[in-house]
Structure formats: structure tokens, C-alpha cells
SERO-4910 file (N, C-alpha, C, O; in steps of 0.05 Angstrom, whole numbers):
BEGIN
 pado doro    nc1    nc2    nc3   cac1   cac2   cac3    cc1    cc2    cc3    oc1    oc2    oc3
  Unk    A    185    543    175    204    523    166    208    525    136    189    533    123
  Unk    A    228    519    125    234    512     93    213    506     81    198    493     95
  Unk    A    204    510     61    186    498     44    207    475     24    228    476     12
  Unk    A    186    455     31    198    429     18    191    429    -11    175    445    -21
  Unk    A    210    402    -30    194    394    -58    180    368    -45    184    356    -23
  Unk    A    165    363    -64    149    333    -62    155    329    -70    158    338    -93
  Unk    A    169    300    -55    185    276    -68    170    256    -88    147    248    -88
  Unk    A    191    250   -104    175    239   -131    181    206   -119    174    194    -99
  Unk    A    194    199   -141    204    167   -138    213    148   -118    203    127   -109
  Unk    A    241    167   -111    260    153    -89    235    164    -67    230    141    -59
  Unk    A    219    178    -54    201    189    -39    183    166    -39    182    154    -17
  Unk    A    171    156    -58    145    139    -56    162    115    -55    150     95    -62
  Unk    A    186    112    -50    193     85    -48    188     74    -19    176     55     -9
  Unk    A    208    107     -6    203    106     22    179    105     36    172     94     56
  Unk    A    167    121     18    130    123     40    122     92     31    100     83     38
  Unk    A    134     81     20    117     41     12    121     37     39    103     31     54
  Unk    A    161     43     49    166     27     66    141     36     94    125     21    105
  Unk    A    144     57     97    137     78    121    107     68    126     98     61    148
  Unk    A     92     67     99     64     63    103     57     41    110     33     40    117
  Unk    A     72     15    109     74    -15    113     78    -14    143     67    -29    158
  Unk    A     96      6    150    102     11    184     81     20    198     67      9    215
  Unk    A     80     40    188     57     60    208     31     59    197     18     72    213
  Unk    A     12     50    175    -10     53    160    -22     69    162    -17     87    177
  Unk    A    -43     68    146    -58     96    144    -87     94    156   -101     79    143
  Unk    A   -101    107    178   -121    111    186   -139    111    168   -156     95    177
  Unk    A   -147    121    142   -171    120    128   -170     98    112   -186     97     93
  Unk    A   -153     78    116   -149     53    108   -167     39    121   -180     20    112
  Unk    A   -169     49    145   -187     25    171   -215     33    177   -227     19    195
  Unk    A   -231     55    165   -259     64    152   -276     59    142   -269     54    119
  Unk    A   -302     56    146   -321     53    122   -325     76    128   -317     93    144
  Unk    A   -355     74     96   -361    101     85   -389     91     76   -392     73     59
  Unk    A   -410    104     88   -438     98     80   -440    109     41   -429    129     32
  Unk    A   -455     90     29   -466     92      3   -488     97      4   -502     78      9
  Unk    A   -504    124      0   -539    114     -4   -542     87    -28   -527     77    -44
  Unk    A   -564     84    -21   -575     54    -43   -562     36    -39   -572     15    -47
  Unk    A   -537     34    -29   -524     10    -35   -537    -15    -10   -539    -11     14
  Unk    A   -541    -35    -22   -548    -55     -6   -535    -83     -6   -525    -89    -28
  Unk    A   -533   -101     14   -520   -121      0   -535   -148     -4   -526   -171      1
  Unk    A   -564   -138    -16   -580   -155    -32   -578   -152    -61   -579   -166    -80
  Unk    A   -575   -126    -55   -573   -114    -87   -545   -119   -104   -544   -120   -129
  Unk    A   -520   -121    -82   -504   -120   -104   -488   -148    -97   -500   -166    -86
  Unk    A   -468   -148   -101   -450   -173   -108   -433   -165    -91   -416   -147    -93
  Unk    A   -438   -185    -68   -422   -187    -33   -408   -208    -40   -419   -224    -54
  Unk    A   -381   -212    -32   -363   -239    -26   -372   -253     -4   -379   -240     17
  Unk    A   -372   -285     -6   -379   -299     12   -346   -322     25   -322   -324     19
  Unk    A   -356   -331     37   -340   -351     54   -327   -370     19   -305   -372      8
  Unk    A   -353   -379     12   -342   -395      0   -332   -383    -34   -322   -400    -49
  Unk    A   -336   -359    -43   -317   -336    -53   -292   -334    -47   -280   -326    -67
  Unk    A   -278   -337    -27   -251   -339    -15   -249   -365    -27   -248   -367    -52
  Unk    A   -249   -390    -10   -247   -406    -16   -245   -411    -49   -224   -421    -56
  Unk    A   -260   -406    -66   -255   -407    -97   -230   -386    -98   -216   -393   -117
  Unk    A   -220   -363    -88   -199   -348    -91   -177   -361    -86   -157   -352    -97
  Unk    A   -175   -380    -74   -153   -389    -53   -145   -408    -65   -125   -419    -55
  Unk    A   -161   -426    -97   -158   -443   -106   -137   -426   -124   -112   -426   -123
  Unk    A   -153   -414   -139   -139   -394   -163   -114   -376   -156   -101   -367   -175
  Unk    A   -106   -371   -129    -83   -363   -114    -61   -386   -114    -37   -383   -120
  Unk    A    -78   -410   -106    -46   -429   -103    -67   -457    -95    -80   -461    -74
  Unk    A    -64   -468   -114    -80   -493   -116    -79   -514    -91    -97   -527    -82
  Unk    A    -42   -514    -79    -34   -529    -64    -52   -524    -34    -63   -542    -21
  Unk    A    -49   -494    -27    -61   -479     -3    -86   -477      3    -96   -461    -14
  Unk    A    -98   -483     15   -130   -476     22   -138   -453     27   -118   -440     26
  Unk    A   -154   -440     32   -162   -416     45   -150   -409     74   -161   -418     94
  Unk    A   -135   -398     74   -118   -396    108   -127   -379    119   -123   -358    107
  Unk    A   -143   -374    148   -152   -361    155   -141   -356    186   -153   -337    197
  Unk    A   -117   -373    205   -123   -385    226   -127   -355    243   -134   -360    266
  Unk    A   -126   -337    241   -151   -316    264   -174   -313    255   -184   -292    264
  Unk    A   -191   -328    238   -222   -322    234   -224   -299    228   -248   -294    225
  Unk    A   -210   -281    223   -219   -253    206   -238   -250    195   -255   -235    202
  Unk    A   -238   -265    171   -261   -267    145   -287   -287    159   -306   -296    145
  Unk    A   -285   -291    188   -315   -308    193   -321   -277    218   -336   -278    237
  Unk    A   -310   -258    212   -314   -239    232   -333   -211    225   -334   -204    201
  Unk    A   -345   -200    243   -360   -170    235   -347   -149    241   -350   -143    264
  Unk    A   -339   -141    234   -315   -110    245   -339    -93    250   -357    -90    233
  Unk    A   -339    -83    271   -350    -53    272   -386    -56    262   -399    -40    248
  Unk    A   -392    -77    272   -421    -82    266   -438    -87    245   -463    -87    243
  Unk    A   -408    -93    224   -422   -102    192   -427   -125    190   -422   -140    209
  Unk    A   -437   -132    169   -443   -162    166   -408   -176    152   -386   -166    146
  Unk    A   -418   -201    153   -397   -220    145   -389   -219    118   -365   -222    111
  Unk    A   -406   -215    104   -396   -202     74   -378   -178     65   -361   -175     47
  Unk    A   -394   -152     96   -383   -131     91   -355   -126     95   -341   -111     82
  Unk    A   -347   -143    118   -315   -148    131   -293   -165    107   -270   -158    100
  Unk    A   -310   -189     99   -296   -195     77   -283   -176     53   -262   -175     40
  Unk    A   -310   -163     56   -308   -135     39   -276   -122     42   -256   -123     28
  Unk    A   -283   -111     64   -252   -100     74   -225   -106     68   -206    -95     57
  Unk    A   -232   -137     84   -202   -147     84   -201   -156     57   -178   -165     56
  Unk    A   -211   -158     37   -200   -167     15   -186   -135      0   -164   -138    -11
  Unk    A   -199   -111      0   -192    -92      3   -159    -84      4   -141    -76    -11
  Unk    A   -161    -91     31   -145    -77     41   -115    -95     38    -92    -85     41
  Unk    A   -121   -117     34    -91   -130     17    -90   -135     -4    -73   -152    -11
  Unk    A   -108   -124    -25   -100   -107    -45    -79    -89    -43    -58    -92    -55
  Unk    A    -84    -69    -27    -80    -43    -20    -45    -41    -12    -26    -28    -21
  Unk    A    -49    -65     11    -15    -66     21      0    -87      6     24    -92     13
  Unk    A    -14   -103    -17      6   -116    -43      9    -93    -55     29    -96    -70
  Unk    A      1    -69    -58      7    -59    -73     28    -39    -62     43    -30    -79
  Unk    A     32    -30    -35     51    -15    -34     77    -28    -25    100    -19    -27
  Unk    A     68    -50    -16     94    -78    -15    110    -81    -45    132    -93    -49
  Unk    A     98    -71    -59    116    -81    -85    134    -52    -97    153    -50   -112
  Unk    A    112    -28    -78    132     -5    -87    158      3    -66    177     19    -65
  Unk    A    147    -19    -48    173    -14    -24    191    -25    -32    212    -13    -34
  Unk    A    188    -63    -43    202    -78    -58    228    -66    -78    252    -68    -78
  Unk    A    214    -56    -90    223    -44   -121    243    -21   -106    266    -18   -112
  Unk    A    223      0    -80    244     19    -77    273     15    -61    295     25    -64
  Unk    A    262     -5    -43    285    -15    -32    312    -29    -43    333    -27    -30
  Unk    A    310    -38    -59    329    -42    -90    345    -18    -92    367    -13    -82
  Unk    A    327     -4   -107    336     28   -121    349     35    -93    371     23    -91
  Unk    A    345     46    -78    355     50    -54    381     37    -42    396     50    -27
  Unk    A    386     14    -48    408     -9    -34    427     -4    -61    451     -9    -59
  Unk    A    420      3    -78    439     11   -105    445     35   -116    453     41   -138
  Unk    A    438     51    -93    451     76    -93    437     91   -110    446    114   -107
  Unk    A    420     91   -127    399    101   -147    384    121   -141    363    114   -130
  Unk    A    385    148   -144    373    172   -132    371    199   -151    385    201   -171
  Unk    A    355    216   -145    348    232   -172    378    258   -163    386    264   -140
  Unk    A    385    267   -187    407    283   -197    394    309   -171    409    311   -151
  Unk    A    378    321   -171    373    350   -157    372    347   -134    371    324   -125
  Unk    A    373    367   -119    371    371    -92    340    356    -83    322    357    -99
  Unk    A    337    343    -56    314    339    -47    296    364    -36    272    362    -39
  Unk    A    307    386    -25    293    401     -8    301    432    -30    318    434    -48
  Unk    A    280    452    -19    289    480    -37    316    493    -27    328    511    -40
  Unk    A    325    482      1    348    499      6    374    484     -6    396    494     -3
  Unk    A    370    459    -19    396    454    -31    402    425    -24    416    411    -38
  Unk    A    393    418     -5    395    393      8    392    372     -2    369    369     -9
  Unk    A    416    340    -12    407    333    -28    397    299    -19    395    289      4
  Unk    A    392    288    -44    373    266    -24    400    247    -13    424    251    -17
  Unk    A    390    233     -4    410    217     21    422    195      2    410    181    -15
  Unk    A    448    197      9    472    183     -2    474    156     12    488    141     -1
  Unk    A    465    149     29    469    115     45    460    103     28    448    112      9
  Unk    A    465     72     37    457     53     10    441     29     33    434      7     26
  Unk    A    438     43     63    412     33     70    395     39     75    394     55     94
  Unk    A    368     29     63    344     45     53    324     61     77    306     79     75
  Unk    A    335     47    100    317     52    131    334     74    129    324     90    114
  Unk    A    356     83    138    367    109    141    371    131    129    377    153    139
  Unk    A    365    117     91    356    141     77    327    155     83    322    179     80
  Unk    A    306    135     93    286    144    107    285    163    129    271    182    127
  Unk    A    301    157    151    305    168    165    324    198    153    317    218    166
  Unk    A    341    203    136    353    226    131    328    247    123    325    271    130
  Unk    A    312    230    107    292    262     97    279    267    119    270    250    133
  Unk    A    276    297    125    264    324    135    233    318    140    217    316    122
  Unk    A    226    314    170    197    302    180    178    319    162    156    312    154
  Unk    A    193    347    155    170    362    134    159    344    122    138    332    128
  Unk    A    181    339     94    176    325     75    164    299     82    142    294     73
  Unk    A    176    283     96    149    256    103    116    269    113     98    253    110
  Unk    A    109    292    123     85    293    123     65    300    105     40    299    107
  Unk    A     86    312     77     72    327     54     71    298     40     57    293     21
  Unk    A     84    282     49     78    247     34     57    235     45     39    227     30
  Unk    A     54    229     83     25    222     86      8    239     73     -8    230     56
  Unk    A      9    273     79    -18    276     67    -30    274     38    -54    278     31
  Unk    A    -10    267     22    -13    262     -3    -27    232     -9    -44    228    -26
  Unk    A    -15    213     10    -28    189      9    -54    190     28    -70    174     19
  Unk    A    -63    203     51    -89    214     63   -100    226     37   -124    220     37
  Unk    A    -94    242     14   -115    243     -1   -125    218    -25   -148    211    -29
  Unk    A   -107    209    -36   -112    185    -54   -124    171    -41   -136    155    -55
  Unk    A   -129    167     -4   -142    145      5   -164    157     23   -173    143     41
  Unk    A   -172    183     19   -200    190     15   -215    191    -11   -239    187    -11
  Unk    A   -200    196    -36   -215    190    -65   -216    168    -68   -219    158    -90
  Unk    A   -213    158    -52   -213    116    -59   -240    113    -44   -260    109    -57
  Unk    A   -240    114    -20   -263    115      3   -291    129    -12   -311    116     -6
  Unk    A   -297    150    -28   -315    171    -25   -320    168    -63   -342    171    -72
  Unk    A   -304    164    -75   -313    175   -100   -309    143   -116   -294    143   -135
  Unk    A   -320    121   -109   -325     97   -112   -350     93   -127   -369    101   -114
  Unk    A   -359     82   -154   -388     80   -163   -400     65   -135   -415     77   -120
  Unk    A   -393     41   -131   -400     15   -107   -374     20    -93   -352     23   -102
  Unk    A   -384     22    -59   -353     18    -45   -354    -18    -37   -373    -32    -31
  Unk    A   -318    -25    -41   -321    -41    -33   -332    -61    -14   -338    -84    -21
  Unk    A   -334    -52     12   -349    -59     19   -380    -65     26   -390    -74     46
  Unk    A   -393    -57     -4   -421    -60     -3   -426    -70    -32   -448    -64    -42
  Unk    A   -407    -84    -46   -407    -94    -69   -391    -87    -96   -391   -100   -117
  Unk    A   -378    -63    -88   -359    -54   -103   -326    -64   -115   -310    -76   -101
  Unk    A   -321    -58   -140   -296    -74   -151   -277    -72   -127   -274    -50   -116
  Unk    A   -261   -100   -113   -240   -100   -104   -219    -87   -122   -212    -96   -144
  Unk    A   -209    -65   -110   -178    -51   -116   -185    -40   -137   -165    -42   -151
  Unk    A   -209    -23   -155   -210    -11   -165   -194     19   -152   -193     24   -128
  Unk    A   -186     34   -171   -186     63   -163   -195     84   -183   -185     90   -205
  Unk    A   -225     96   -167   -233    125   -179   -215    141   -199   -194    150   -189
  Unk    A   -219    144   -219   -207    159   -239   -215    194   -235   -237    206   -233
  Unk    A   -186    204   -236   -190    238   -239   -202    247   -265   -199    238   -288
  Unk    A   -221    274   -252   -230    285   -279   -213    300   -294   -196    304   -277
  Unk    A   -206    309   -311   -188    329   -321   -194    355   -308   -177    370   -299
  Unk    A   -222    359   -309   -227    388   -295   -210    392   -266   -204    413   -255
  Unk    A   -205    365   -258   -193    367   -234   -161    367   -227   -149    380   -209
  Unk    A   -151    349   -247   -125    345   -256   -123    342   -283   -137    327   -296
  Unk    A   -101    358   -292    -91    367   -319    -84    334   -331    -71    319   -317
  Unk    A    -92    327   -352    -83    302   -355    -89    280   -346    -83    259   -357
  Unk    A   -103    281   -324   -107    264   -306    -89    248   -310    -90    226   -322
  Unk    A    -61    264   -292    -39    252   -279    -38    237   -260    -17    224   -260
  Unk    A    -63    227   -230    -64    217   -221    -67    199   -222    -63    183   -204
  Unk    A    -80    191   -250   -101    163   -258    -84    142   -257    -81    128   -277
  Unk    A    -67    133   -231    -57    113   -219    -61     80   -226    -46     62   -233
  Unk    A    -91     82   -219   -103     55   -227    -99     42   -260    -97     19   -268
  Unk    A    -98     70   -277   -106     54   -305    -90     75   -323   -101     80   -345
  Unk    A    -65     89   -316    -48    106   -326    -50    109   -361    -50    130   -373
  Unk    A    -51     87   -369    -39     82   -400    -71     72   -418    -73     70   -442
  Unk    A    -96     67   -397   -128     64   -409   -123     29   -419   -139     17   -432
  Unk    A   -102     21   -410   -102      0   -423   -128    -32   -406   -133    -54   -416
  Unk    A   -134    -24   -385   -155    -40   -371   -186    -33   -387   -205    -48   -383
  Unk    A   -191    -11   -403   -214     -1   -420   -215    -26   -436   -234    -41   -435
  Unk    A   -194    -33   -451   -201    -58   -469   -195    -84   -457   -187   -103   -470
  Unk    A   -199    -84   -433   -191   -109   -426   -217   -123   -418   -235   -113   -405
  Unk    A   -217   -154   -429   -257   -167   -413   -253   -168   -389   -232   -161   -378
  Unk    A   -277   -177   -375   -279   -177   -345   -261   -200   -334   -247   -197   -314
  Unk    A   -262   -228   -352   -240   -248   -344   -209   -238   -349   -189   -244   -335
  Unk    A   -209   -225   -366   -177   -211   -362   -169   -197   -337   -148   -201   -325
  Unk    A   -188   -181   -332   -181   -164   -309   -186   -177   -284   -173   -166   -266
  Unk    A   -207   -206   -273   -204   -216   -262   -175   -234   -250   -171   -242   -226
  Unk    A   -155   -239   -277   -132   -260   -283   -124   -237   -267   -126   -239   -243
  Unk    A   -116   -218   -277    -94   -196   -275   -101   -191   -238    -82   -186   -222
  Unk    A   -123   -191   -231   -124   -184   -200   -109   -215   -184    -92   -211   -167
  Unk    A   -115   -235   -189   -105   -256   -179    -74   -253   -175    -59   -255   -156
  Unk    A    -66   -246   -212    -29   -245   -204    -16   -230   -178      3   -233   -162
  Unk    A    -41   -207   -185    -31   -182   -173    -34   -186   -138    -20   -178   -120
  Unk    A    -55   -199   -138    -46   -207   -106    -25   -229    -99    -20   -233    -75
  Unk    A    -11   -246   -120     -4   -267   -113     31   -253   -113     49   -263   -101
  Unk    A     32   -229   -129     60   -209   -123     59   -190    -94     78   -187    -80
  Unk    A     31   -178    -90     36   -168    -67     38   -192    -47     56   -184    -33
  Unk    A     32   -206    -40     32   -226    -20     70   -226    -23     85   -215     -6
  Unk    A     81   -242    -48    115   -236    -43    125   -219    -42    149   -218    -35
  Unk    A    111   -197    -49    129   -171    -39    128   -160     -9    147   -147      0
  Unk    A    105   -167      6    105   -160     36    126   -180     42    149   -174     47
  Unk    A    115   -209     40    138   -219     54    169   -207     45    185   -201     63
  Unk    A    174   -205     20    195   -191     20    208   -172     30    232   -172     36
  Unk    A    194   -156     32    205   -124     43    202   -125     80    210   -110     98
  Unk    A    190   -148     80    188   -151    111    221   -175    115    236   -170    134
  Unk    A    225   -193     99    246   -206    104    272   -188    111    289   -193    127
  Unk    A    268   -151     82    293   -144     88    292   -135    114    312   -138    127
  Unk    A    271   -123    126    282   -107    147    283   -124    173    297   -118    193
  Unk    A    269   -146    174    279   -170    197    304   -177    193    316   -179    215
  Unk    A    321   -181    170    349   -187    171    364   -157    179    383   -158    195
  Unk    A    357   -138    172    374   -104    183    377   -103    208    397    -93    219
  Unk    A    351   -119    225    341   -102    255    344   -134    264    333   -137    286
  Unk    A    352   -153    255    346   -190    273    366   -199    253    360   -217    237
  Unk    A    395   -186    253    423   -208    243    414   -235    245    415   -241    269
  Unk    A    406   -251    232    412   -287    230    378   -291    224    372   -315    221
  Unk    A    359   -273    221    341   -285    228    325   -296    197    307   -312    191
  Unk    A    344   -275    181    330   -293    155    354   -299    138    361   -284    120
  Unk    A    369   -327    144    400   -332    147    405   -330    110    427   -330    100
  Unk    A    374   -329     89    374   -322     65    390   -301     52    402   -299     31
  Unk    A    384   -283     77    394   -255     58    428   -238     91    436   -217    100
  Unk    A    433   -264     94    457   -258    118    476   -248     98    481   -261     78
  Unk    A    490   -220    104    516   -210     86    506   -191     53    519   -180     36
  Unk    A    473   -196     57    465   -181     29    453   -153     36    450   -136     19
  Unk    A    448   -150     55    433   -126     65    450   -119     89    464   -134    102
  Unk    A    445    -88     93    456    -79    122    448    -76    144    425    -67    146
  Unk    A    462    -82    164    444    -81    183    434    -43    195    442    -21    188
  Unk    A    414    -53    215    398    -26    216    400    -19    249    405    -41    259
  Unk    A    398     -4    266    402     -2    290    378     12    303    373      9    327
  Unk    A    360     32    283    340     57    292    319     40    291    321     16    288
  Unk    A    294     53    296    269     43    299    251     41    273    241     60    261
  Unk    A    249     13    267    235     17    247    207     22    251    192     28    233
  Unk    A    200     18    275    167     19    265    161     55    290    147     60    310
  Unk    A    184     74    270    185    100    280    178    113    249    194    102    233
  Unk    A    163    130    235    162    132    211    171    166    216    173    180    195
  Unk    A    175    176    240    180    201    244    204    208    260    209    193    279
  Unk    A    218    228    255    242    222    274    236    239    311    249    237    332
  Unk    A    211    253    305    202    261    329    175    258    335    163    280    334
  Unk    A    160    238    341    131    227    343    106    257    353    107    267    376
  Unk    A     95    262    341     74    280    330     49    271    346     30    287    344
  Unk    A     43    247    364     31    242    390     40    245    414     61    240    425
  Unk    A     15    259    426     22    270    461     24    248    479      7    231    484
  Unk    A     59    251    494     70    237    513     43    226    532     26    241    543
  Unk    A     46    195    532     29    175    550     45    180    572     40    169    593
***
């Protein structure tokens, strides 16, 4: 087949949406730490949420109604699950806000000048963002999972503490240079500007930051319930287009063997 480019911008807008659809398997993992124990280090508790939930939204209590956070996933303790799920909506505020942002760029016609693919092909001209999804080449969406399958094995594996055994919520592992030039990946802390920041700063800054991904899921989930459910979010009736394909299809030919 063609050899594809890796999509830069308008690309990671789409994989926000795609990955919010279909998620990512090594998202739903642990990963043994030698030494790590959770006597030793600093486990979240029940009533840890609860103080989160103040500093989230004073009005709201700790909302739990499936017991999640009173649950053991996979035979961990109650700390270690907390562990997770605090984790892991980090994880999807954070690509809720790049779906957010891309879906904008996207609905406004906003797309890079060159061809998307090496044979000339250029990126998709619709100005609705599910079907510009759908236009790029299943190639290219899989050179995007596996790109996000690796950032979310260096998240999993190259952790001082993993989260779940006492490690910073939503930190991300920094590249070495030996490994990447520049350390262009360094995602988490691009500009070094969290180096000078105190621990209560960076604590503030995680609170906002979940209190945007929380509106950006709902957001990016409102647009595509109004695309695919006309009337259902009567907010955005006549602002968005409607959608007819499958959204929770992230491939245009499913890559699992017929049930």
C-alpha cells in the first residue's frame, strides 16, 4: 500500500475524537513496580476524593452513583483502583480538550496547505469533522493508534511511581535526548515551565485541568449527539451538521474477526 505522512495537527484532532470512541487498550492495564508498596507511598483514599470534589466544585459532592471508586478492579486494593480511575480521567480530559479544540478547527474549515498522503492526496475539505475522519486512509489512522499505543506504553513503564501504586496523577515520563532529538515529545512539560513551579501550583493547575477536561468531554460528546440525535441537544440545533455514519466505527473496515 502507499506509504503514508503522519498526521500532525488536523490528525491529532481526529485521533482526540477516535480515541474518545474506540479507546485505547493499554489505557485499561496495570504494570507491576518492584518496591513499590502502598504502605510506602502515598495511595488516594475515599476521603481524598471527597477533599477533590470540594476543590472541583464546592456546590457538588463527590459523585460516584456506580461505586467505582468503592471498587477493586482486577484484584487490587481500593486505593489502587482509585489509583486508576483518577488516572485515567486525567487522560480522557485531556484528549477531550484536543478533540474540543479540533473539532472547531475542523467545522471552520482550517487544514494544513500540503497534501495529507505521499501520493498527493489532500486532507479532507468537509466542514464536518466525523467525515473528515472518516475521509483519511485506514493506513493513516493506524500509524495514529500506534503512535498513541506508544506514548501510552512510556506512560505505563517509564513512571518513577506508577500511578497506581502512589505515583503523580497525570504526570508524563520525559524523553531522553539520547532518545529523541530535543526531546520533541516532552508533551507533559514542552516549554520546562512546571520545573519552577511549587507543589501547590502544580496541584491548582491539576484541579483546573480536570475541571476543563470534564467540559470538554461533555462537550465534544454534546457535538456528536446533536450530528447523530437532531433535537437532542436543542443547544447546539442548526450549529453543527448533522452526521449519518457510525460514530463509534473509528475504522472504515473493522480489523476484528467476524462474530
Amino acid at each position: 500500500s502507499t506509504s503514508l505522512k503522519m498526521e500532525t495537527l488536523d490528525d491529532l484532532s481526529d485521533l482526540a475524537i477516535a480515541s474518545i470512541l474506540a479507546g485505547s487498550a493499554a489505557a485499561f492495564t496495570t504494570t507491576s513496580f518492584n518496591g513499590a508498596t502502598s504502605t510506602s507511598l502515598k495511595m488516594e483514599t475515599l476521603d481524598d476524593l471527597s477533599d477533590l470534589a470540594k476543590k472541583l466544585n464546592p456546590v457538588v459532592p463527590r459523585f460516584d452513583p456506580l461505586g467505582l471508586s468503592t471498587s477493586n478492579f482486577w484484584g487490587t486494593t481500593q486505593e489502587e483502583t482509585i489509583g486508576f480511575l483518577r488516572e485515567s480521567e486525567v487522560k480522557h480530559g485531556r484528549i477531550a480538550m484536543f478533540a474540543f479544540v479540533g473539532y472547531i478547527v475542523h467545522a471552520n474549515g482550517i487544514r494544513w496547505p500540503w497534501p495529507m498522503t505521499m501520493d498527493g492526496t489532500p486532507f479532507p475539505e468537509t466542514l464536518n469533522p466525523p467525515e473528515a475522519w472518516d475521509a483519511i486512509p485506514d493506513a493513516a489512522k493506524l500509524q495514529i493508534f500506534a503512535f498513541v499505543g506508544f506514548l501510552e506504553y512510556w506512560r505505563e513503564c517509564n513512571s518513577e511511581k506508577h500511578y497506581m501504586k502512589g505515583g503523580k496523577i497525570g504526570e508524563f515520563p520525559a524523553f531522553s535526548d539520547k532518545y529523541i532529538p530535543g526531546s520533541a515529545l516532552n508533551l507533559y512539560d514542552p516549554f520546562g515551565k512546571n520545573k519552577s513551579m511549587s507543589e501547590e501550583a502544580k496541584a491548582a493547575g491539576l484541579v483546573k485541568e480536570i475541571n476543563n477536561g470534564r467540559l470538554a468531554m461533555l462537550g465534544i460528546f454534546g457535538f456528536l449527539s446533536e450530528q447523530t440525535i437532531p433535537g437532542s441537544v436543542p443547544a447546539l440545533k442548526g450549529i453543527v451538521l448533522p452526521y449519518d455514519g457510525e460514530v463509534m466505527a473509528p475504522l472504515a473496515k473493522s480489523i476484528l474477526p467476524s462474530l
